[in-house]
C-alpha positions as CSV (number, residue, x, y, z in Angstrom):
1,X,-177.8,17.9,92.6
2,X,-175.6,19.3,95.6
3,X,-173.6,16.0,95.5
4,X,-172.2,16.9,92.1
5,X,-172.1,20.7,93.5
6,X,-169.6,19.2,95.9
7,X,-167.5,17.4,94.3
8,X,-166.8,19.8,91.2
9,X,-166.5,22.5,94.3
10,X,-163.7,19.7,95.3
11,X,-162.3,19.2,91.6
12,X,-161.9,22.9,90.9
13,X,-160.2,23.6,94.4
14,X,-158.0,20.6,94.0
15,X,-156.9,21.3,90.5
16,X,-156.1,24.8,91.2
17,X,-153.9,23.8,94.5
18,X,-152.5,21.0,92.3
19,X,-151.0,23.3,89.7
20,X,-149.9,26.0,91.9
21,X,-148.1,23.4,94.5
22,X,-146.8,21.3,91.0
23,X,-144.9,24.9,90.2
24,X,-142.9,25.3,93.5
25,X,-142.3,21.3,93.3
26,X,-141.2,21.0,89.8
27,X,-138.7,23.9,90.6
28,X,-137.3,23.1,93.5
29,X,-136.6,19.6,92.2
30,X,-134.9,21.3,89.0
31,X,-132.1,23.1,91.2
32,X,-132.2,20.2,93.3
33,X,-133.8,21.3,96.4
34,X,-134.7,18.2,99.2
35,X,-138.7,18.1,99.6
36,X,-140.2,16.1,102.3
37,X,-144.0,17.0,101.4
38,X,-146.2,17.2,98.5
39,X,-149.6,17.6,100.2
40,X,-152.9,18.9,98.4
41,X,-155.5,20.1,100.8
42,X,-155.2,20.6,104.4
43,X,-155.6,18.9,107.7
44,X,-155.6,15.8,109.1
45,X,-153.8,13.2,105.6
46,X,-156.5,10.8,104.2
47,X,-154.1,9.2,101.7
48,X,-150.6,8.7,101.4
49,X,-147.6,7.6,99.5
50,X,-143.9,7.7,100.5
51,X,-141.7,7.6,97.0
52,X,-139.4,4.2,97.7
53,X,-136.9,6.6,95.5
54,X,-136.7,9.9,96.9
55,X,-138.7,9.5,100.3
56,X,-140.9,12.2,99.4
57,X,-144.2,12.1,100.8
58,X,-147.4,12.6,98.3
59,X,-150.5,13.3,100.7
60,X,-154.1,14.1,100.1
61,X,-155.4,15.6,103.3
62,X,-159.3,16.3,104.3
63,X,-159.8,19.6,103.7
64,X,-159.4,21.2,100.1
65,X,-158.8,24.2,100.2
66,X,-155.2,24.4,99.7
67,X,-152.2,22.6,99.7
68,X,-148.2,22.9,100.0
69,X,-144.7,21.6,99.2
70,X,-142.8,21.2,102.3
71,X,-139.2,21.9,101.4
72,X,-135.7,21.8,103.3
73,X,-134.4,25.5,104.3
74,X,-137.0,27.2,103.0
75,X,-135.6,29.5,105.4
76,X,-132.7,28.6,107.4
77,X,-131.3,25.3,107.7
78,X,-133.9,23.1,109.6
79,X,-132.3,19.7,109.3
80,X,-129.3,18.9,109.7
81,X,-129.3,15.7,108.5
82,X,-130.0,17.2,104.6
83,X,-127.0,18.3,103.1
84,X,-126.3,22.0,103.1
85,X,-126.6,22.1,98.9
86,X,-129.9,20.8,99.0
87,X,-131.6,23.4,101.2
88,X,-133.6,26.2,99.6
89,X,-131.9,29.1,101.6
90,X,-128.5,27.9,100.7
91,X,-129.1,28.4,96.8
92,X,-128.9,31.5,94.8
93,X,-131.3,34.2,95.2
94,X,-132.8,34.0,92.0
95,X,-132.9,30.4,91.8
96,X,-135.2,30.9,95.2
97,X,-137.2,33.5,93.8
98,X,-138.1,31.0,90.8
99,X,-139.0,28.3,93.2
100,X,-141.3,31.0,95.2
101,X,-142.9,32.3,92.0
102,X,-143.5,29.1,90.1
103,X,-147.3,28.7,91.6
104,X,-148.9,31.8,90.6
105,X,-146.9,31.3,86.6
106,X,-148.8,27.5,86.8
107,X,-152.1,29.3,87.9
108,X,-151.6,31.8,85.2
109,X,-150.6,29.1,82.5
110,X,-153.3,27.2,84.0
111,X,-156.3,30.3,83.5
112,X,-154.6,31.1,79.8
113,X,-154.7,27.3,78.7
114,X,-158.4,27.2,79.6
115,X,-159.5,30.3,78.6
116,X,-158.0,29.2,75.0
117,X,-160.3,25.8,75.4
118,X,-163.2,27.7,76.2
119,X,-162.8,29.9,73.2
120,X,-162.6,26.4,71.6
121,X,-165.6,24.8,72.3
122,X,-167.6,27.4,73.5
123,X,-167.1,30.9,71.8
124,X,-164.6,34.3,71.9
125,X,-166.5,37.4,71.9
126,X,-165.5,41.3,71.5
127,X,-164.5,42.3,74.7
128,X,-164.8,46.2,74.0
129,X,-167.6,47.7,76.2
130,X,-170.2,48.6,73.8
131,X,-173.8,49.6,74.9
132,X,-176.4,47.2,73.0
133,X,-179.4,49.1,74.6
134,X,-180.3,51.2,77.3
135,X,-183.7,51.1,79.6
136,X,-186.3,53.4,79.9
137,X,-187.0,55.1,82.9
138,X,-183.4,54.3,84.0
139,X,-180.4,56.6,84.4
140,X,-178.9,55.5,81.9
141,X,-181.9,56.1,78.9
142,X,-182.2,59.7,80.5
143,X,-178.4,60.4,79.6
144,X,-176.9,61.1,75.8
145,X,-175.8,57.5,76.2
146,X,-177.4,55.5,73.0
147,X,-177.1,51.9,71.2
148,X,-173.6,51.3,69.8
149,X,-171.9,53.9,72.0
150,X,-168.5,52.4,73.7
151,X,-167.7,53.8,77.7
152,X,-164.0,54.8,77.6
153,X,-163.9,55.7,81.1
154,X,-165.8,55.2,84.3
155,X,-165.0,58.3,87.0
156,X,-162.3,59.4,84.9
157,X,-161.0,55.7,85.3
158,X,-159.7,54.5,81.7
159,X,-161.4,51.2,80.7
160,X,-161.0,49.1,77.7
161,X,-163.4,45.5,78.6
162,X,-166.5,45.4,79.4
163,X,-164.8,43.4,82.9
164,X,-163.3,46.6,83.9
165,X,-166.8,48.5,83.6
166,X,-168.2,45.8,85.5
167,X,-166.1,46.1,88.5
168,X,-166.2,50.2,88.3
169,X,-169.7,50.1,88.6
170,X,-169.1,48.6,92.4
171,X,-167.2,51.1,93.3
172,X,-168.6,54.0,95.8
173,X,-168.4,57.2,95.4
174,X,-168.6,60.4,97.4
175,X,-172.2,61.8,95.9
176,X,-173.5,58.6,94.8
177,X,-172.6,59.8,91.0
178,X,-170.9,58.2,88.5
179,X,-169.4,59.4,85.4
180,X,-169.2,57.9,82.0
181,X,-167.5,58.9,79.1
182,X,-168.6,57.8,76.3
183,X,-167.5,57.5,72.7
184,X,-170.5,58.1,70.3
185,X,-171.1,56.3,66.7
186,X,-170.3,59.6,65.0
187,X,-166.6,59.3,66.5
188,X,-167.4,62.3,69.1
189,X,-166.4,61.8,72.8
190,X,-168.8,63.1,75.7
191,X,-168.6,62.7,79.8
192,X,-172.0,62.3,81.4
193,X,-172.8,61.8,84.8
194,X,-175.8,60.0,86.9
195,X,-176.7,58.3,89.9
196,X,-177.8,54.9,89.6
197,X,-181.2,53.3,91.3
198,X,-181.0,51.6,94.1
199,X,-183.4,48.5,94.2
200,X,-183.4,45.6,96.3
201,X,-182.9,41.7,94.9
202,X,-184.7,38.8,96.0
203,X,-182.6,38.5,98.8
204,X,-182.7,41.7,99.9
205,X,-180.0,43.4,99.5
206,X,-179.6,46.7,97.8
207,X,-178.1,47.0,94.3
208,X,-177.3,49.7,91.8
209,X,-179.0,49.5,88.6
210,X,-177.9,51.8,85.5
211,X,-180.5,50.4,83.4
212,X,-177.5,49.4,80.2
213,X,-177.0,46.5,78.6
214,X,-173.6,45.5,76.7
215,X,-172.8,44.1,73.5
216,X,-170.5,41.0,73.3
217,X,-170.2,40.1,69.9
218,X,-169.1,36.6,68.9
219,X,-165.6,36.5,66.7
220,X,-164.4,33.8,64.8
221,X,-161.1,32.7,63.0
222,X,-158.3,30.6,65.0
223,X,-156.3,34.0,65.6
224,X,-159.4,35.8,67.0
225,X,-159.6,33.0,69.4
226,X,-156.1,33.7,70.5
227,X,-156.1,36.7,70.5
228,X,-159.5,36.6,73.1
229,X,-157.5,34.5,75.3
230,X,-155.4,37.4,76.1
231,X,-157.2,40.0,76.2
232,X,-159.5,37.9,78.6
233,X,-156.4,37.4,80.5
234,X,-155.5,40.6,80.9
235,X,-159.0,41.9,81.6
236,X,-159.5,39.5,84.8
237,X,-155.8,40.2,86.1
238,X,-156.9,44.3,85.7
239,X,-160.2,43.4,87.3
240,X,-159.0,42.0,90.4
241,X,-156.3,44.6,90.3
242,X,-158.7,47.0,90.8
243,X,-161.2,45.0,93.6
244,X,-158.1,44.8,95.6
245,X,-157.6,48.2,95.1
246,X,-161.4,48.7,95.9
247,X,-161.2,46.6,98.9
248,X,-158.0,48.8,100.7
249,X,-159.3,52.2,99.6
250,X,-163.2,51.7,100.8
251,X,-164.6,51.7,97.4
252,X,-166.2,47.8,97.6
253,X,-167.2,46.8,100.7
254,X,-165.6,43.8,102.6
255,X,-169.1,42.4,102.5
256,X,-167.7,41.6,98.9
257,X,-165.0,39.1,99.5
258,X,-165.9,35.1,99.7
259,X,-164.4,32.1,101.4
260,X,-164.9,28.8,100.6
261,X,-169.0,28.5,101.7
262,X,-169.0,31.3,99.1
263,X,-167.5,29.9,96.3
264,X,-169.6,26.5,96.9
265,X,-172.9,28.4,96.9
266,X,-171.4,29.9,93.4
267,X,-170.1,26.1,92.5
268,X,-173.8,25.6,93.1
269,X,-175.5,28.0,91.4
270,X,-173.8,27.0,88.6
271,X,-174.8,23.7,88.4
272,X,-178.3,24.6,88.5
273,X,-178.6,26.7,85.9
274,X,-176.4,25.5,83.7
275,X,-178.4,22.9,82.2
276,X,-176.9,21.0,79.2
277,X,-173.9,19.4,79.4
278,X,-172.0,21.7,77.3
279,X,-172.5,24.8,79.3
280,X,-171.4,23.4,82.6
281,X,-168.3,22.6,81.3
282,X,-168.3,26.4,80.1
283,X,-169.4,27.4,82.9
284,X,-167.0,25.5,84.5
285,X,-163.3,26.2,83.0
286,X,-164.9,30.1,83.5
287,X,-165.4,29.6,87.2
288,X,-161.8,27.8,87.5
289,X,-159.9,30.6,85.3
290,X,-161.3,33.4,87.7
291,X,-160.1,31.4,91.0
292,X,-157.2,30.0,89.4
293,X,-155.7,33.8,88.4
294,X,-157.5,35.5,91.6
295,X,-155.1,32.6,93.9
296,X,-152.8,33.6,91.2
297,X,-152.7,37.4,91.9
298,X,-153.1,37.3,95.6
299,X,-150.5,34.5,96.4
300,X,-148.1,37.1,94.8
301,X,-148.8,40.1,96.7
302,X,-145.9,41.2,99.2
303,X,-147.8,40.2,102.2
304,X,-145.5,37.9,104.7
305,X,-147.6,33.8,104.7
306,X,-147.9,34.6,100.7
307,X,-145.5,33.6,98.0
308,X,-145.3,37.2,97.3
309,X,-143.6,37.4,100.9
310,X,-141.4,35.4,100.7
311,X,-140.0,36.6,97.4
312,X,-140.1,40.1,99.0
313,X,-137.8,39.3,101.4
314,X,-135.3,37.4,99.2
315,X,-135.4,40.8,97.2
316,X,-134.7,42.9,100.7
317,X,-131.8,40.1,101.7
318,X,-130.9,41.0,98.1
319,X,-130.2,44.5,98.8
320,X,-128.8,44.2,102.0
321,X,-126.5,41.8,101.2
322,X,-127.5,39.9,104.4
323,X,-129.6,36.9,105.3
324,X,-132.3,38.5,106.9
325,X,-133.5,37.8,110.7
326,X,-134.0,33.9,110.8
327,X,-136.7,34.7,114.2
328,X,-138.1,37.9,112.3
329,X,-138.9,36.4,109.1
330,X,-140.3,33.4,110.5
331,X,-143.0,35.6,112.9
332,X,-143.4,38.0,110.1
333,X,-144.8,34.8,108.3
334,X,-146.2,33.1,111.1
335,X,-148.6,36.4,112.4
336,X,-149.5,36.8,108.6
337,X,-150.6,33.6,108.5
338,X,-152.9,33.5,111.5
339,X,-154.4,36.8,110.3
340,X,-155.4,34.8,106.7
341,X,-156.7,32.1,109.0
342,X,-158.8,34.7,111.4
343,X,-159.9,36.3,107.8
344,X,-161.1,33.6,106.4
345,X,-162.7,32.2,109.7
346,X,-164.9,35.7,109.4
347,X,-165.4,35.7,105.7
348,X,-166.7,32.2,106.2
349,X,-169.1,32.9,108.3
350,X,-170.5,35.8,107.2
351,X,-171.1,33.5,103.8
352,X,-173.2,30.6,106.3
353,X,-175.1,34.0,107.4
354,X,-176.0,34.8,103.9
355,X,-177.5,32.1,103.0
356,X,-179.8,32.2,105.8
């Protein structure tokens, strides 16, 4: 069993990197850009292929968890033996910008396309967050809050998915309460407010327990399906939104984030209780449409070593109207990157501690 954990943990990674790195490559090739590099996966190369026709190197290296398109100028003018026209820095700004952003379009394309396959083969549900039952002897039962009921907001927090809920419901607060309002079946609104219990799982650690349960009603019809696809787009994008958020205000703990021993143990987990065939491969193309838009969101945040860095200093040089620092830019990205590596170096073994 944990050699097919493995290698789908491989397969989703791979295929993820692989359309994000195909966006920058496809691009830059378009405006004519000179790429050296099209590597997936890092580390030392365990296969390669040099194009007789353009010389570009294809490379699969050892360790998959990412990849990258090594162009000419993707700063300043590295070799001089590439004519000027076909190095990144020397074309226009938005053509630069295009190259930059391409990965995180593939990786949404990527999450949209399957999201519409699962809705395919699998099902498209009712994303609204409506309350199918509530618990006795739980917060939640001893509230106003009954069957059919739909939460609005969470601590004055608008929501419209049950995914947003979800990821309020993480959040700390102050006191330890949280409010929920609440639109009843009779069409009247209400704000109620409770602390949650706090039990342990069986490994331990503490969780908050409301004591509801949500409805997600199956839809049908080849428009409903669509139409699931992006609101389940739009839902994830919000939810990470808001973990990110979370994460840099102190609401969800760091303990929260995951590295690549944590998404194997979730690869895992997966696998073993999926069961039949069909549901792993739903299970699947779900697990790959949250990393694939996650990758997605935080490759384009303005962070120097991301996408998003890049593309916020072409938007700086923009307004200047002035290459930026060639030595400044290139430390900015250089620290940043180091600082990713030291995070997920912690991250990683923080997940090796949990599962012992």
């Amino acid at each position: 069993m944990w050699i097919v954990s493995i290698l789908l943990f491989i397969f989703i990674l791979g295929i993820i990197v692989l359309f994000h790195e195909l966006g920058h490559f496809l691009w830059a090739r378009k405006f004519g850009v000179f790429i050296y590099e099209f590597s997936i996966g890092m580390g030392p190369i365990i296969y390669s292929h040099t194009s007789k026709k353009d010389g570009i190197k294809y490379n699969i290296r050892a360790l998959p968890i990412g990849g990258f398109v090594q162009m000419a100028g993707e700063v300043y003018e590295d070799d001089k033996k590439v004519p000027k026209e076909k190095c990144l820095c020397n074309k226009p700004i938005w053509q630069r910008i295009i190259v930059m952003a391409a990965g995180v379009v593939n990786n949404f394309i990527m999450a949209i396309i399957l999201l519409f396959v699962f809705a395919l083969i699998y099902k498209s549900t009712d994303l609204t967050p409506v309350v199918s039952d509530v618990v006795e002897g739980y917060p939640m039962a001893e509230s106003n809050i009954r069957k059919g009921d739909i939460i609005t907001a969470v601590n004055g927090k608008k929501v419209n998915t049950l995914d947003e809920t979800q990821i309020l419901l993480y959040y700390k607060t102050k006191d330890g309460k949280y409010s929920f309002t609440v639109k009843h079946t009779d069409g009247t609104k209400e704000t109620v407010k409770m602390s949650p219990k706090v039990e342990k799982n069986e490994k331990g650690d503490e969780t908050k327990v409301f004591g509801v349960q949500f409805e997600q009603k199956e839809t049908h019809g080849f428009g409903n399906k669509i139409k699931f696809t992006f609101q389940k787009f739009g839902a994830i994008v919000s939810q990470m939104w808001l973990t990110l958020k979370g994460l840099f205000t102190g609401k969800i703990s760091l303990d929260n984030l995951s590295g690549p021993v944590g998404i194997y143990t979730v690869v895992d987990e997966v696998v073993k209780e999926s069961g039949k065939a069909l549901y792993l491969v739903a299970n699947v193309i779900n697990l790959t449409v949250l990393l694939s838009i996650n990758v997605g969101i935080i490759n384009i945040l303005p962070i120097p070593a991301f996408d998003g860095g890049h593309i916020l200093f072409l938007i700086i040089e923009k307004i200047k109207g002035s290459p930026i620092n060639q030595n400044f830019e290139n430390w900015c990205h250089t620290i940043f990157f180091i600082l990713l590596m030291l995070l997920i170096i912690v991250v990683t073994i923080h997940d090796i501690m949990r599962l012992f």
